[in-house]
C-alpha positions, 0 to 999 in steps of 0.5 A: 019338696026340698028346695020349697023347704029350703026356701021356707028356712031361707026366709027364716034366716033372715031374722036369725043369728048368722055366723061371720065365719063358715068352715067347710069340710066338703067330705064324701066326693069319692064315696058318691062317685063309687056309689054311681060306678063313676071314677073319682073325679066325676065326684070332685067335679060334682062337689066343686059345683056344688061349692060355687052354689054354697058360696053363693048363698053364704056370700048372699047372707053376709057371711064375711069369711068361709074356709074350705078344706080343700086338700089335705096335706096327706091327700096331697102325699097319699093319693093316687097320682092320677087323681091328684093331678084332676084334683089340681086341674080343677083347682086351676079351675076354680082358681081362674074361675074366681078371677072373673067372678064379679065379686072379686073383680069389683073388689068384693072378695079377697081368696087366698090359699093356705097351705104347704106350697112345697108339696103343690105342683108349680103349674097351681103354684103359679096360679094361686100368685095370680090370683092372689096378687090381683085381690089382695086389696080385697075387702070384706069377704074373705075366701081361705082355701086350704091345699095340701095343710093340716092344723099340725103342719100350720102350728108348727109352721108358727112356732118355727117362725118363733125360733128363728126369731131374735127378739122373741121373748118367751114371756110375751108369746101370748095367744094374740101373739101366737094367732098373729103368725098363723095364715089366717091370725087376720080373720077372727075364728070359724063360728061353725064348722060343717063337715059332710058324708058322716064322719065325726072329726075334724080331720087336723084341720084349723086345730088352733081356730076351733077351740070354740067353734060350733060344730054341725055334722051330716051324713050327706055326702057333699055332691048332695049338700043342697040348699036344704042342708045349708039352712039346717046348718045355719039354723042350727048354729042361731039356735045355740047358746055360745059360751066360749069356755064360759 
């Protein structure tokens, strides 16, 4: 029933406002595991293979550029070493599995991570150079991956490049400025935001880039993010009046 309800609303998006820019926050992977008696990683594995379907519907629509906050900076200081260590083999995983998708070897994809690298072991390290060095040529959809990043560490990162800088002057920071020294100051800001499993927040994550973004929360955990719940957001989105501030 769902997924004949989701092709009706798939066929609806054909003609509604889509936005350019898709943040994710893929929230609920251990509270689904814990529910079925299952270890953690069970449900991060579940929810990776539920990202690959939602990135291929997103890419298919023709949004040009999704964010995924994959780890944050405090789950990369808090949790348990052994589940920290299946979370980076799986995104090895993920890493290498974008390497051979076909979108990114024909140039169509470009992934990055963003995040901070001292926290990130060196075997994923190394991985992430791979990968990026091989698409950095790549136009016109942009994957953001964050590991180990918050919206604080991202801020300060650029006000540090601010103070180290011999030729700042303080009349011409300006916003435009400002956004150019941020990881992502390259690809305009989230349209809409998506964060799953029922938390109404956003976590320390893009703080800067969402000043205007539209945000859509839902109680599914993300294993059960489906294409349903994909439509009603992007749905949802083309059925706002966007005022920035106005």
């Amino acid at each position: 029933m769902r997924a004949a309800a989701a092709r009706l609303l798939f066929s609806k998006l054909k003609h509604s406002r889509l936005p350019s820019h898709v943040a994710i926050i893929p929230d609920g992977n251990r509270r689904w595991a814990r529910r079925r008696g299952l270890p953690a990683w069970v449900g991060h594995l579940q929810g990776y293979k539920v990202m690959k379907r939602v990135l291929t519907r997103l890419w298919e629509l023709g949004v040009r550029h999704i964010t995924i906050y994959a780890l944050s900076r405090e789950n990369c200081t808090r949790r348990p070493r052994e589940e920290l260590t299946r979370l980076y083999e799986l995104l090895v995983k993920a890493l290498r599995d974008l390497r051979r998708d076909h979108r990114v070897t024909q140039g169509l994809v470009r992934p990055r991570v963003i995040g901070d690298m001292s926290l990130v072991p060196d075997f994923v390290v190394e991985e992430i150079h791979i990968v990026e060095k091989e698409s950095h040529r790549n136009a016109p959809h942009t994957l953001n991956i964050c590991v180990c990043y918050s919206g604080r560490w991202e801020i300060l990162e650029a006000v540090r490049k601010i103070a180290i800088s011999t030729r700042a002057e303080p009349n011409t920071i300006d916003e435009d400025t400002f956004t150019r020294l941020l990881p992502m100051g390259d690809v305009p800001p989230p349209d809409l935001l998506i964060r799953t499993g029922g938390e109404l927040r956003l976590s320390n994550f893009l703080l800067w880039h969402v000043a205007y973004t539209e945000l859509y929360f839902t109680r599914r955990l993300w294993p059960d993010f489906d294409d349903f719940e994909l439509a009603k957001a992007l749905l949802s989105y083309s059925r706002r009046e966007r005022r920035f501030g106005a």
